[in-house]
C-alpha positions in Angstrom: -20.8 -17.2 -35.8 -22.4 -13.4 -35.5 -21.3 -11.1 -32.9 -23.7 -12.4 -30.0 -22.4 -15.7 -30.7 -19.0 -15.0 -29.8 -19.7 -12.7 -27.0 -21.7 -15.2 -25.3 -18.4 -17.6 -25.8 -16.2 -14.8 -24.2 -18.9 -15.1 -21.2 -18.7 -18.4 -21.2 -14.6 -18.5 -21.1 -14.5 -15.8 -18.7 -17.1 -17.4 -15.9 -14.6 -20.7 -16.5 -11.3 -18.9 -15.9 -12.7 -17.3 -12.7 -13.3 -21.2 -11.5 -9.9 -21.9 -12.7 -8.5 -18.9 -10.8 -10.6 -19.5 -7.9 -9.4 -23.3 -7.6 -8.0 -24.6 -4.2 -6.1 -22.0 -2.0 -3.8 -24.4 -1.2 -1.1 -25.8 -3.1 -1.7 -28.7 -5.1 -0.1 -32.2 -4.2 2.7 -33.1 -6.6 1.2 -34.5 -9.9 -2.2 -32.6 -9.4 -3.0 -29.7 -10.5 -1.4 -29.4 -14.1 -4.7 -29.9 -15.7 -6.2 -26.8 -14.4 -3.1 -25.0 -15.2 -3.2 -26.4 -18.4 -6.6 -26.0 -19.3 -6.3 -22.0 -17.7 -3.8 -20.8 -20.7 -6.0 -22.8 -23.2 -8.8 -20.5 -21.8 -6.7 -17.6 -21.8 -5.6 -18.0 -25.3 -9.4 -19.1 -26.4 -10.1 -15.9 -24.8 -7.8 -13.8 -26.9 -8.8 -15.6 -29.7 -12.1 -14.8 -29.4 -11.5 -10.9 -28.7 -9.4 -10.8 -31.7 -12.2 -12.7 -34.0 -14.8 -9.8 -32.5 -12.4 -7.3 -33.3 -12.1 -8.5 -37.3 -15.4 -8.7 -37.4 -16.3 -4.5 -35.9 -13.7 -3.5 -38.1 -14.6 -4.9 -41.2 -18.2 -4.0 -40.5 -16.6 -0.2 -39.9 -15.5 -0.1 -43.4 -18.3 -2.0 -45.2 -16.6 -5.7 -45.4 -18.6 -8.2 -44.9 -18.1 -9.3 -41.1 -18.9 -12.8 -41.8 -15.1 -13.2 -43.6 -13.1 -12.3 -40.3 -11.6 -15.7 -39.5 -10.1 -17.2 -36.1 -6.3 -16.2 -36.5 -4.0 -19.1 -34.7 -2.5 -18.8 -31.1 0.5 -17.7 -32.5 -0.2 -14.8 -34.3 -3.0 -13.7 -31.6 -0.5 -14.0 -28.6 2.1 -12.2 -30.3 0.2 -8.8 -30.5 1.8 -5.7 -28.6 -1.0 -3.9 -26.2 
């Protein structure tokens, strides 16, 4: 996966978020719903996944490391970065 590759997944992800976030303005019934919840933070961390994987790869291109060795890092250790 090159640097188009996962900017066109961040594209992707983002347009599919902004559906999530756009969903009905009305409250859902009880029961409904929880998919889209659901399937927002799996964007959300996909997304931060995926900015993180982009990230590896600039940086180790920046000091002449071959980009292609940056690897997806879990959820975990992506979500628990400080801004």
């Amino acid at each position: 996966m090159d640097n188009q590759d996962i900017l066109e997944r961040i594209k992707a992800l983002v347009e599919e978020e902004h559906v999530l976030r756009e969903g009905p303005a009305q409250p859902a019934a009880a029961g409904t719903g929880a998919p889209d919840i659901l399937r927002l933070q799996q964007v959300e961390q996909q997304l931060d996944q995926c900015w993180d994987l982009l990230r590896q790869r600039r940086a180790k291109r920046d000091y002449g490391e071959n980009p292609d060795e940056a690897e997806v890092r879990p959820v975990s250790e992506v979500e628990g970065y400080q801004s």
